[in-house]
GUZA-324967 format. One record per residue: residue number from 1; x, y, z of N, C-alpha, C in turn; residue in three letters. Coordinates in pm, whole numbers, plus 50000, padded with zeros to 5 digits. Layout:
N
+-----+-------+-------+-------+-------+-------+-------+-------+-------+-------+-----+
|   i |   nxx |   nyy |   nzz |  caxx |  cayy |  cazz |   cxx |   cyy |   czz |  aa |
+-----+-------+-------+-------+-------+-------+-------+-------+-------+-------+-----+
| NUM |     X |     Y |     Z |     X |     Y |     Z |     X |     Y |     Z | ALA |
...
+-----+-------+-------+-------+-------+-------+-------+-------+-------+-------+-----+
This chain:
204
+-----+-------+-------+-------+-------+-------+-------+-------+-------+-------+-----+
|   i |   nxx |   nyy |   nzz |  caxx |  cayy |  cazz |   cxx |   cyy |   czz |  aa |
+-----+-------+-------+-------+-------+-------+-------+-------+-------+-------+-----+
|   1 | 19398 | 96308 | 55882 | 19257 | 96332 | 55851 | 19236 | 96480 | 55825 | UNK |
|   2 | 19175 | 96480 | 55731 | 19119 | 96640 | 55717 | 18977 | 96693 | 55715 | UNK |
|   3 | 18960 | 96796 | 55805 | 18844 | 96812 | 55846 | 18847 | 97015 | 55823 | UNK |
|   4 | 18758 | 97065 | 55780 | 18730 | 97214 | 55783 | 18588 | 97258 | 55910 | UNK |
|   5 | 18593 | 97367 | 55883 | 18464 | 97442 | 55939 | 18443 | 97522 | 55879 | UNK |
|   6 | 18265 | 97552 | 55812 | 18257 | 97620 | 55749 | 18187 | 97713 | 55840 | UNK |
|   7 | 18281 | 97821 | 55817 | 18240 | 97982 | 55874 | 18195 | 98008 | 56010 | UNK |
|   8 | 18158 | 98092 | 56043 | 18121 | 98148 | 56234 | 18013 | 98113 | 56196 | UNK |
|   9 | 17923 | 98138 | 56302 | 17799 | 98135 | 56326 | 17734 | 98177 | 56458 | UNK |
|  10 | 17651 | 98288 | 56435 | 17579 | 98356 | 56549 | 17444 | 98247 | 56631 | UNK |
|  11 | 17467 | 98258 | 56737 | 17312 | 98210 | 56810 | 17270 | 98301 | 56887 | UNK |
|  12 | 17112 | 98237 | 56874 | 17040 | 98398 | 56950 | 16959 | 98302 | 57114 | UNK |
|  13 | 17044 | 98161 | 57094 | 16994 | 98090 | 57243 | 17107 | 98039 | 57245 | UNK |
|  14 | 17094 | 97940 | 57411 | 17206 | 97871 | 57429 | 17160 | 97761 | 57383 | UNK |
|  15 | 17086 | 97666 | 57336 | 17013 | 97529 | 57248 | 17050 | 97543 | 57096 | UNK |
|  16 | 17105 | 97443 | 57017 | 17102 | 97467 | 56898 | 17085 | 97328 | 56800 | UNK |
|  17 | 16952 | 97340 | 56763 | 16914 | 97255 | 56716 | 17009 | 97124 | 56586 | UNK |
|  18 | 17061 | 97041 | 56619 | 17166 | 96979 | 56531 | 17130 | 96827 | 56479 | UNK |
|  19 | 17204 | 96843 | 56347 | 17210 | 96695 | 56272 | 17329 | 96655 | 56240 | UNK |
|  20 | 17353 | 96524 | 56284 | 17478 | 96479 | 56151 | 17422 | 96420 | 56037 | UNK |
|  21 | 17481 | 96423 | 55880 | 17434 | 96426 | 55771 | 17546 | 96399 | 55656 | UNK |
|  22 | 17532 | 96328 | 55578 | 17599 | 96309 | 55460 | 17497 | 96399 | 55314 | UNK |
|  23 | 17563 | 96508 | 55263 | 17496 | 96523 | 55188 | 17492 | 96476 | 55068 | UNK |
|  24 | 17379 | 96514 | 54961 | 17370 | 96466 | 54844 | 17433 | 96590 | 54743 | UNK |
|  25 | 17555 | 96550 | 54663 | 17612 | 96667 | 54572 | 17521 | 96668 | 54439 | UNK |
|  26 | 17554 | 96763 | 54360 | 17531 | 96781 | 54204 | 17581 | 96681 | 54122 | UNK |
|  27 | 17455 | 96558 | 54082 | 17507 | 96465 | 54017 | 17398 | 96369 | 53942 | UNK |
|  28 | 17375 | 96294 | 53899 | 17290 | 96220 | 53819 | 17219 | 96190 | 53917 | UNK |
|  29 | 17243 | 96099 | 54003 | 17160 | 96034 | 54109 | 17115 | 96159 | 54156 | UNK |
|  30 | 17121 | 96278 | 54200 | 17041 | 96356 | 54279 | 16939 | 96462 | 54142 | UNK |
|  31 | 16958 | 96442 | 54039 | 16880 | 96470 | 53948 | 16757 | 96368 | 53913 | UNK |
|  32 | 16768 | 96230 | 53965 | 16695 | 96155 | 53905 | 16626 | 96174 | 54045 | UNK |
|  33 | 16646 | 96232 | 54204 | 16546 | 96248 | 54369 | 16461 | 96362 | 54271 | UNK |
|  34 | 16528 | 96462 | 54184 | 16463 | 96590 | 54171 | 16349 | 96512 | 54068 | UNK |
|  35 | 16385 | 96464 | 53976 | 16253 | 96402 | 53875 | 16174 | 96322 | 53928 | UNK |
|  36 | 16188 | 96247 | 54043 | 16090 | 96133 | 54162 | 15997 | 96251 | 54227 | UNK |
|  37 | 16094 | 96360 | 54224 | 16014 | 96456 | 54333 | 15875 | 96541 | 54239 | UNK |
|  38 | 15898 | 96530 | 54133 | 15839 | 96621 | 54043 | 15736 | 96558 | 54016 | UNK |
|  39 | 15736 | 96395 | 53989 | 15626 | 96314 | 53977 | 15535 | 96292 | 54103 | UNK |
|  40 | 15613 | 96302 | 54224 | 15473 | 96301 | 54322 | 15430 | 96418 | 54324 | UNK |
|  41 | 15473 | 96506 | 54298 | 15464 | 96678 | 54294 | 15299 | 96703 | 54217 | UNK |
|  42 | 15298 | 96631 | 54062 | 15253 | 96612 | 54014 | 15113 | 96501 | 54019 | UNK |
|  43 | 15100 | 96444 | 54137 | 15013 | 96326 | 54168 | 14913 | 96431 | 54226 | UNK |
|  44 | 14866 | 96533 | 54277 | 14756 | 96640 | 54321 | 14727 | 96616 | 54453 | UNK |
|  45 | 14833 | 96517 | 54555 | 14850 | 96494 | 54671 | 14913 | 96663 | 54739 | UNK |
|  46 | 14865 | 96686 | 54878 | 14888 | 96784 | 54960 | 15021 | 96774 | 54983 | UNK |
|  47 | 15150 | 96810 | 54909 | 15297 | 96792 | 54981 | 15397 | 96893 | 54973 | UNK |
|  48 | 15519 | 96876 | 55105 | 15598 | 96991 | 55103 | 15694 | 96929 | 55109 | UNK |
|  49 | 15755 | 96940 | 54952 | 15908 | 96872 | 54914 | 16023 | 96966 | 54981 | UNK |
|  50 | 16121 | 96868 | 54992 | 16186 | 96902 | 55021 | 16304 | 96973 | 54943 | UNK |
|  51 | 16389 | 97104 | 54995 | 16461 | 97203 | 54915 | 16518 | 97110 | 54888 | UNK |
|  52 | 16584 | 97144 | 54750 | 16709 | 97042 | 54689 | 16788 | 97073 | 54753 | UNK |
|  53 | 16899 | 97214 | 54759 | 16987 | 97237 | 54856 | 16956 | 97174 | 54997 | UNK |
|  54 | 16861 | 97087 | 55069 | 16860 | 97062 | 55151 | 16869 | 96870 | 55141 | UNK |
|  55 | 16891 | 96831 | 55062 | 16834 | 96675 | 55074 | 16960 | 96635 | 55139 | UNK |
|  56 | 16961 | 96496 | 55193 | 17107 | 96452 | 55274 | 17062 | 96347 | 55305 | UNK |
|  57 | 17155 | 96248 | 55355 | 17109 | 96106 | 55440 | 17154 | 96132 | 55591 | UNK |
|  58 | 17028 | 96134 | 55691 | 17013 | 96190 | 55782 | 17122 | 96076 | 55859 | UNK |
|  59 | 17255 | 96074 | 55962 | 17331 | 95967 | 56043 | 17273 | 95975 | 56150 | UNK |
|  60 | 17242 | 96110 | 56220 | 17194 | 96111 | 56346 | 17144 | 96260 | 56312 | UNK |
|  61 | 16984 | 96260 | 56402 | 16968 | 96404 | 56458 | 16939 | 96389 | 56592 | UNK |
|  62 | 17000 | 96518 | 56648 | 17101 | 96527 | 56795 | 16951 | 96597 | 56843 | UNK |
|  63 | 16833 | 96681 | 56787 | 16762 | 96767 | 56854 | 16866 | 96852 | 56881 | UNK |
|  64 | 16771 | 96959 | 57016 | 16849 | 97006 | 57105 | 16919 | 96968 | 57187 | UNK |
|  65 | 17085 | 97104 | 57166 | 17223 | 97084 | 57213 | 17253 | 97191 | 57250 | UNK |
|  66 | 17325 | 97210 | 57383 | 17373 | 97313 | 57474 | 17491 | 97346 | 57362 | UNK |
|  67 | 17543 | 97466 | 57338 | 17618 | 97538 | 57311 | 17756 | 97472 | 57347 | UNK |
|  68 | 17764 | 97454 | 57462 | 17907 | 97366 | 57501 | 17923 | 97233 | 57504 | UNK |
|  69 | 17738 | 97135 | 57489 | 17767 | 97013 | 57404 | 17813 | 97017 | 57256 | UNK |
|  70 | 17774 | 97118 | 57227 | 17767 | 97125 | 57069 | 17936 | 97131 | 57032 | UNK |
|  71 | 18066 | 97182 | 57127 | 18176 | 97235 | 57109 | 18197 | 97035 | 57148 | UNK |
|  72 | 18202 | 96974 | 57256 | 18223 | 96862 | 57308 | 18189 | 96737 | 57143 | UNK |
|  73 | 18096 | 96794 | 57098 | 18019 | 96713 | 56965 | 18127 | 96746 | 56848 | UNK |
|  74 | 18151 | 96885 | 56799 | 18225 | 96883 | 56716 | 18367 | 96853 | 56721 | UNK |
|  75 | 18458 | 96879 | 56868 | 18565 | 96796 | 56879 | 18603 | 96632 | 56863 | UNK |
|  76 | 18519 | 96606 | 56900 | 18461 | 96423 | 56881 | 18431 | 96416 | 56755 | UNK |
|  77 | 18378 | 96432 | 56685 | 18331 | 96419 | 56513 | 18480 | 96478 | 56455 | UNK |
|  78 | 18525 | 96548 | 56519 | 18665 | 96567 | 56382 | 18772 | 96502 | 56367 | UNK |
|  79 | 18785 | 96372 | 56490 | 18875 | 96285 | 56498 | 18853 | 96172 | 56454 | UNK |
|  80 | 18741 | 96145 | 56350 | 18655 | 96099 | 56315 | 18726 | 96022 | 56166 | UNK |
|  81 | 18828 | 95935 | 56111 | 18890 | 95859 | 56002 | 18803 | 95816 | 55911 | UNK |
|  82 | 18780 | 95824 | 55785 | 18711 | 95699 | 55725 | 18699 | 95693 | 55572 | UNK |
|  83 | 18687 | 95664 | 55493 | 18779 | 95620 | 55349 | 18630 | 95618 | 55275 | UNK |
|  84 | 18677 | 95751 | 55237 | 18558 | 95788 | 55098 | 18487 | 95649 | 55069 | UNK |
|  85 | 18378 | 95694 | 54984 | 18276 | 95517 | 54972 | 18126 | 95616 | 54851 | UNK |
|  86 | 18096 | 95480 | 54796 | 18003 | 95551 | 54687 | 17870 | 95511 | 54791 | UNK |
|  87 | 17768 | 95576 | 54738 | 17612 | 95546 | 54747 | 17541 | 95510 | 54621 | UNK |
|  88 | 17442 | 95389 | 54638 | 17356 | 95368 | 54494 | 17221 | 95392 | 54594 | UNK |
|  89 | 17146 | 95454 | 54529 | 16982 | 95462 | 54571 | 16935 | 95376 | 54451 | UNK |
|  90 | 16877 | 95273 | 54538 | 16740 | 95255 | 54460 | 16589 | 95171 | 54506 | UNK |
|  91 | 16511 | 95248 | 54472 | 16358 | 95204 | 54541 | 16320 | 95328 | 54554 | UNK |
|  92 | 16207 | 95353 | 54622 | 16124 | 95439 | 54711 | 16071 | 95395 | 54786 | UNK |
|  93 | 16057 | 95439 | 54945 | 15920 | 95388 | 55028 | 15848 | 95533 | 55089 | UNK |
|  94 | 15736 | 95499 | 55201 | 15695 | 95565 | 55305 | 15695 | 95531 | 55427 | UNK |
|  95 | 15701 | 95636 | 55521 | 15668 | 95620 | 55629 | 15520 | 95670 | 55703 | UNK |
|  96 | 15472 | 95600 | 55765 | 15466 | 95432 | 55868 | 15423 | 95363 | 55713 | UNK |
|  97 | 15323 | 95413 | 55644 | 15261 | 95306 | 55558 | 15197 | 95359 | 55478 | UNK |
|  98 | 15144 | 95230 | 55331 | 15106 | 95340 | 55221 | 14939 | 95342 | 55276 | UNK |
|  99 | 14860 | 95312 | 55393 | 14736 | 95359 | 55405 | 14715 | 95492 | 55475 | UNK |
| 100 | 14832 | 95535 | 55581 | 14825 | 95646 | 55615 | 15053 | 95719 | 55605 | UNK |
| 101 | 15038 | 95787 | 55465 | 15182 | 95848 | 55423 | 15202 | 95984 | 55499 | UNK |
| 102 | 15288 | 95966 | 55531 | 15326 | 96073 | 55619 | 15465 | 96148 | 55552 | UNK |
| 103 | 15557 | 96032 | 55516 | 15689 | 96087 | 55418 | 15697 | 95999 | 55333 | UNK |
| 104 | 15784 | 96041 | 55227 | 15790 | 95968 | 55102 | 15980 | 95987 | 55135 | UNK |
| 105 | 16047 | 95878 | 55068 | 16223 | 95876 | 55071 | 16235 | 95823 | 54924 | UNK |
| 106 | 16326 | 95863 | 54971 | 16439 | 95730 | 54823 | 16547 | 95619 | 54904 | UNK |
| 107 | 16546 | 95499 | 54879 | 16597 | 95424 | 54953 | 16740 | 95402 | 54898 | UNK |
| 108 | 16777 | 95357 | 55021 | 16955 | 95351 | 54936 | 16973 | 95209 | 54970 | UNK |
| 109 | 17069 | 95167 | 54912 | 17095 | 95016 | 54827 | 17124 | 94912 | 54911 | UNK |
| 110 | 17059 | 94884 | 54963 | 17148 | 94729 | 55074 | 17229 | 94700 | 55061 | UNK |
| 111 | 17311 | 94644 | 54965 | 17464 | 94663 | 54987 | 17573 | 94738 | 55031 | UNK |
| 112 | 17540 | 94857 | 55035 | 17585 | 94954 | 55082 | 17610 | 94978 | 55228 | UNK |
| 113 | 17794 | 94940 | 55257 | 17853 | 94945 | 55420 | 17915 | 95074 | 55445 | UNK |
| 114 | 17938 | 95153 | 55316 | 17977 | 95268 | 55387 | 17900 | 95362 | 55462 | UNK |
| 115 | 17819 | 95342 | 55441 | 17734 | 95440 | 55566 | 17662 | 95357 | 55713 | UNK |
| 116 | 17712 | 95230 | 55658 | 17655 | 95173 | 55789 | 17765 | 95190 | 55885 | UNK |
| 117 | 17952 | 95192 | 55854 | 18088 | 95212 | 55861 | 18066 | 95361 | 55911 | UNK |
| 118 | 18018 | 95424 | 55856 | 18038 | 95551 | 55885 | 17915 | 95593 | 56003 | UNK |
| 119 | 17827 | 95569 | 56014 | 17723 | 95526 | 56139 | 17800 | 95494 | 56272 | UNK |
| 120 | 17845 | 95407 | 56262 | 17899 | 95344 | 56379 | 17996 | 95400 | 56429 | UNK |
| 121 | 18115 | 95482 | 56385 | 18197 | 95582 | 56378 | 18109 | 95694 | 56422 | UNK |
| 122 | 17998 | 95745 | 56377 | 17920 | 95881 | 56455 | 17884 | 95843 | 56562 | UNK |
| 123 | 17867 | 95724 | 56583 | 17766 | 95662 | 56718 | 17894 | 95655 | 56823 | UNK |
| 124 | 18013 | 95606 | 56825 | 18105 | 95611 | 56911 | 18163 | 95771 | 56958 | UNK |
| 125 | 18127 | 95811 | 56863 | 18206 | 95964 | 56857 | 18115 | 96038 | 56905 | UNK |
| 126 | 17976 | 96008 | 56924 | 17890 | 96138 | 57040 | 17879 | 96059 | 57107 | UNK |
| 127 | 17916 | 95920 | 57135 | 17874 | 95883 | 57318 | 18010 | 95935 | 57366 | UNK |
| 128 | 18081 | 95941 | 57310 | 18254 | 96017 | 57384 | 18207 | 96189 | 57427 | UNK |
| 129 | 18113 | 96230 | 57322 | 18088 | 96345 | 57403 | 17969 | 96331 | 57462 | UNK |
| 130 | 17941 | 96247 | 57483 | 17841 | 96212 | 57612 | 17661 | 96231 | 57548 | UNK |
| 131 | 17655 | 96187 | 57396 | 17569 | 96151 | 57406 | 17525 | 96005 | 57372 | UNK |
| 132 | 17392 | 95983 | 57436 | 17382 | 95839 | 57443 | 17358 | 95761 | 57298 | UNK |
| 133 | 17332 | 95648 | 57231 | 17316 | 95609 | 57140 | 17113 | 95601 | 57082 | UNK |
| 134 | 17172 | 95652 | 56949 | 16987 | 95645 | 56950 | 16937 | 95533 | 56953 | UNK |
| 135 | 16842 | 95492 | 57022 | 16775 | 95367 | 57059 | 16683 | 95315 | 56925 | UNK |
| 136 | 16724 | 95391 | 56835 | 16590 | 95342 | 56692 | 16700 | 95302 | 56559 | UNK |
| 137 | 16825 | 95296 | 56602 | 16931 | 95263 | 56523 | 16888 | 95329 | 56415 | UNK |
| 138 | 16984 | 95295 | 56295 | 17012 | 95365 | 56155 | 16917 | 95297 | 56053 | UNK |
| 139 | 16840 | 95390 | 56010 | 16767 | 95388 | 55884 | 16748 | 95441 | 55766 | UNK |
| 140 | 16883 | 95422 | 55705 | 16939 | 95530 | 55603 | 16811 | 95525 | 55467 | UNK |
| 141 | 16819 | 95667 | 55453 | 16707 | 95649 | 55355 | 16749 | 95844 | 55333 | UNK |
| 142 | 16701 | 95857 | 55254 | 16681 | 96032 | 55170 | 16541 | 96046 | 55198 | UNK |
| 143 | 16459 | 96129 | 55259 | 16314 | 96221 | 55296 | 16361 | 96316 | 55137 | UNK |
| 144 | 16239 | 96299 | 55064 | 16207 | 96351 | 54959 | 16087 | 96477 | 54967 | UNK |
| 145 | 15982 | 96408 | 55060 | 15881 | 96537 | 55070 | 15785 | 96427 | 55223 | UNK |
| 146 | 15720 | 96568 | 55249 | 15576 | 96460 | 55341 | 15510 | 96539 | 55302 | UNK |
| 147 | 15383 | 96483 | 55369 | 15222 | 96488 | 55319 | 15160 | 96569 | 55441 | UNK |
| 148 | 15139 | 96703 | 55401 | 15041 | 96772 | 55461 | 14878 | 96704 | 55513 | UNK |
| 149 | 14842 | 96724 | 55394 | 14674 | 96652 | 55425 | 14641 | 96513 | 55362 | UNK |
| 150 | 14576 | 96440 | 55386 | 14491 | 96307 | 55302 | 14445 | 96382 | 55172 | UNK |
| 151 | 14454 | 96460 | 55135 | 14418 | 96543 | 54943 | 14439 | 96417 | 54861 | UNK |
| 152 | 14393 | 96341 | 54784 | 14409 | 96269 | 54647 | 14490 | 96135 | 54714 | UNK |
| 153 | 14545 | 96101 | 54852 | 14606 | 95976 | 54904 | 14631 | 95873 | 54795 | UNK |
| 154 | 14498 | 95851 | 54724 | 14500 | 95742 | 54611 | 14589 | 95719 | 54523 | UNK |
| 155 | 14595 | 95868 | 54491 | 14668 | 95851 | 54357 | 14837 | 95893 | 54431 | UNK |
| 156 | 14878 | 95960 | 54505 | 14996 | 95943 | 54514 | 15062 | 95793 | 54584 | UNK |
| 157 | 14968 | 95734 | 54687 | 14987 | 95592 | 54652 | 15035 | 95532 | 54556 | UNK |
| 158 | 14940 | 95522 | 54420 | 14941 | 95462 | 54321 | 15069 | 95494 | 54255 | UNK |
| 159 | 15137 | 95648 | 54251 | 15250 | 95711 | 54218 | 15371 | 95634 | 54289 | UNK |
| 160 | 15368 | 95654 | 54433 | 15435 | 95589 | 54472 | 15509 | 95423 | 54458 | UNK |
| 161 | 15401 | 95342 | 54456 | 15380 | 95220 | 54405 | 15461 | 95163 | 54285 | UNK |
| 162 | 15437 | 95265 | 54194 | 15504 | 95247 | 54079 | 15594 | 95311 | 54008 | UNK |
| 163 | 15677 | 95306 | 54131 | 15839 | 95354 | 54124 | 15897 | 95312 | 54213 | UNK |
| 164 | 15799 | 95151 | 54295 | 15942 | 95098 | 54338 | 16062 | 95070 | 54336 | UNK |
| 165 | 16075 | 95006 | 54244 | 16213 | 94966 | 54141 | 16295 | 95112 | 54088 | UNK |
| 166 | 16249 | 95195 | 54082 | 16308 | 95312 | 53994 | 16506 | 95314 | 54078 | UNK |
| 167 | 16566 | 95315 | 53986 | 16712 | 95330 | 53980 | 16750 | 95484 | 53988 | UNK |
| 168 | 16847 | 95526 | 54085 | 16893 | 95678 | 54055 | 16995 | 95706 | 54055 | UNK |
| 169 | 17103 | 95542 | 54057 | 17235 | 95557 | 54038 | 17316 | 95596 | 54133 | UNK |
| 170 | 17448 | 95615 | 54125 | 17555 | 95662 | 54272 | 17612 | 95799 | 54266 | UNK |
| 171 | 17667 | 95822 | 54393 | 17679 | 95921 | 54424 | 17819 | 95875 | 54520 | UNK |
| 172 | 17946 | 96012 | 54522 | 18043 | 95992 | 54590 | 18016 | 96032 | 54735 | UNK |
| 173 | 18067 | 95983 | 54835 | 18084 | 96040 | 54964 | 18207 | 96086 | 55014 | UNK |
| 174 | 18227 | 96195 | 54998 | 18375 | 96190 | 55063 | 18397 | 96336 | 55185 | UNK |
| 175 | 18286 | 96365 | 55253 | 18255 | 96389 | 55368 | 18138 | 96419 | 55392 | UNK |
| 176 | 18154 | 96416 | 55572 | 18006 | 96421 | 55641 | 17970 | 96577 | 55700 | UNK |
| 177 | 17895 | 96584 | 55755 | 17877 | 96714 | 55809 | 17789 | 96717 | 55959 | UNK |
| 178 | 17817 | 96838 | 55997 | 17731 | 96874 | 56164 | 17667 | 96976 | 56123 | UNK |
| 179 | 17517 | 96952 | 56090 | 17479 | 97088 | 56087 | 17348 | 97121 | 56159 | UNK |
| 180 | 17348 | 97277 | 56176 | 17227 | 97342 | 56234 | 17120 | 97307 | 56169 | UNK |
| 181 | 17009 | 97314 | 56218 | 16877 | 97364 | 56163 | 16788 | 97482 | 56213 | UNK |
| 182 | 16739 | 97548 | 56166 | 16674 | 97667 | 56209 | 16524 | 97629 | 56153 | UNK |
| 183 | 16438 | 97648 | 56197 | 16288 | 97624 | 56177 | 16245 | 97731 | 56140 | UNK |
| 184 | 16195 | 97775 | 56017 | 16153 | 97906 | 55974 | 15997 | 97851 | 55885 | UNK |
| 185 | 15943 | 97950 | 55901 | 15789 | 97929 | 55806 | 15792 | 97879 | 55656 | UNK |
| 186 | 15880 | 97883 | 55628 | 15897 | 97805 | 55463 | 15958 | 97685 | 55471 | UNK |
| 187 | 16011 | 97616 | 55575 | 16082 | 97510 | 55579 | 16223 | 97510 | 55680 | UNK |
| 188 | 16258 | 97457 | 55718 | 16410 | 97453 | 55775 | 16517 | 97499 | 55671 | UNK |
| 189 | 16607 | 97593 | 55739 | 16691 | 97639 | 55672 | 16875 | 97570 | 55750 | UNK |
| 190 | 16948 | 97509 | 55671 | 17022 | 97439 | 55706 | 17161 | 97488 | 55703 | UNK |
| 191 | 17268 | 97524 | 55766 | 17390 | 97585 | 55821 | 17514 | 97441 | 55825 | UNK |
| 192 | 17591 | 97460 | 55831 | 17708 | 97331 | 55823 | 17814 | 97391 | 55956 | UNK |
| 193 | 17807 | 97368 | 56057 | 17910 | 97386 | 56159 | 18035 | 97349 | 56129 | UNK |
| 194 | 18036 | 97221 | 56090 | 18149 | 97128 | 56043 | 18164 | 97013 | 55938 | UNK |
| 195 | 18263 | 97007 | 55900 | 18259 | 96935 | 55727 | 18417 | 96834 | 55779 | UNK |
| 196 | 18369 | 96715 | 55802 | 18493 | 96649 | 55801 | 18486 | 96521 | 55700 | UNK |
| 197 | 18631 | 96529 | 55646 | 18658 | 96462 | 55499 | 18740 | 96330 | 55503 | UNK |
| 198 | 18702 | 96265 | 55443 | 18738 | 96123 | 55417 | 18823 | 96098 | 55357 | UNK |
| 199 | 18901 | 95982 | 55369 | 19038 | 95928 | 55300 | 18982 | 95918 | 55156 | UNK |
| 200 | 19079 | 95968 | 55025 | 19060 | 95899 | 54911 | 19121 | 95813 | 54860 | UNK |
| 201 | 19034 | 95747 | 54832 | 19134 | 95617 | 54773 | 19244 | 95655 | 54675 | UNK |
| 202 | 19348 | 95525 | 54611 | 19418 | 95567 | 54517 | 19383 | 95593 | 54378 | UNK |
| 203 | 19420 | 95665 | 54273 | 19374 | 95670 | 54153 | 19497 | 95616 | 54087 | UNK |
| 204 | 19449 | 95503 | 53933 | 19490 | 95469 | 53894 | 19502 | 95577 | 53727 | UNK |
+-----+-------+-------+-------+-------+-------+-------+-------+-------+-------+-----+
């Protein structure tokens, strides 16, 4: 298995706020989140999209982690096997509901076991470092933007609505990541502790 770390990293506490995450690379499907994003952008709804450099399919967020859980977390995640796998997104929803939107996603494809495969593999691998399993299980989905205020609700509804169906095509997976978050006034700014990589299949 091959697994890296990208670079040191300073903390200015002993808590460090963490996610595990599959990100989204430079590719059709993540060009067609950026044009979904542009159209609710465009609906005159109150919202704060999310950085492109930041979009990902969230596996687990850990919250706050002691410094020496966080070492216990990344040893456990790097022993971590599992055989590259594509993603198809397609749909959009919100969360809780379209009378009161709070986030807008892009949904990824029901058929799709590699990330449910690769879930279950994160979930064994932090109860080994001793954390417990999240009790709200896996709800793979991409956070595109949320909604500041009720501003125009109607019409980004209506936006929303009618791009259920919208297609954004696949995307490769061929590793996951551990990363920081830092909470800063423009948005969360996101750090990669660790990058561990997946089997590739054979090429013909």
């Amino acid at each position: 298995m091959n697994h890296s770390e990208r670079g040191k990293f300073s903390l200015t506490s002993n808590l460090v706020r963490a996610f595990v995450a599959v990100e989204v690379p430079e590719c059709e499907a993540k060009n067609g989140i950026l044009g979904f994003m542009r159209t609710v952008s465009e609906s005159g709804a109150d919202l704060k999209l999310v950085e492109p450099q930041n979009i990902h399919i969230t596996l687990r967020f850990l919250g706050e982690v002691t410094v020496s859980k966080l070492e216990s977390i990344k040893a456990e995640l790097s022993k971590i096997s599992f055989n590259a796998f594509d993603v198809s997104l397609l749909g959009v929803g919100v969360f809780p509901d379209y009378s009161h939107i709070n986030v807008i996603w892009v949904a990824i494809d029901e058929g799709n076991v590699g990330i449910v495969d690769l879930y279950g593999k994160t979930t064994n691998a932090l109860r080994r470092a001793g954390m417990p399993p999240d009790v709200r299980g896996l709800n793979p989905h991409i956070t595109i933007a949320r909604v500041r205020s009720g501003k125009n609700k109607e019409g980004l509804s209506k936006t929303i609505s009618g791009s259920m169906g919208l297609e954004f095509g696949t995307f490769h997976v061929d590793s996951f990541h551990l990363k920081r978050s830092t909470l800063a006034s423009t948005g969360p700014i996101y750090q990669s502790l660790l990058e561990v990589a997946g089997v590739q299949g054979p090429t013909y």
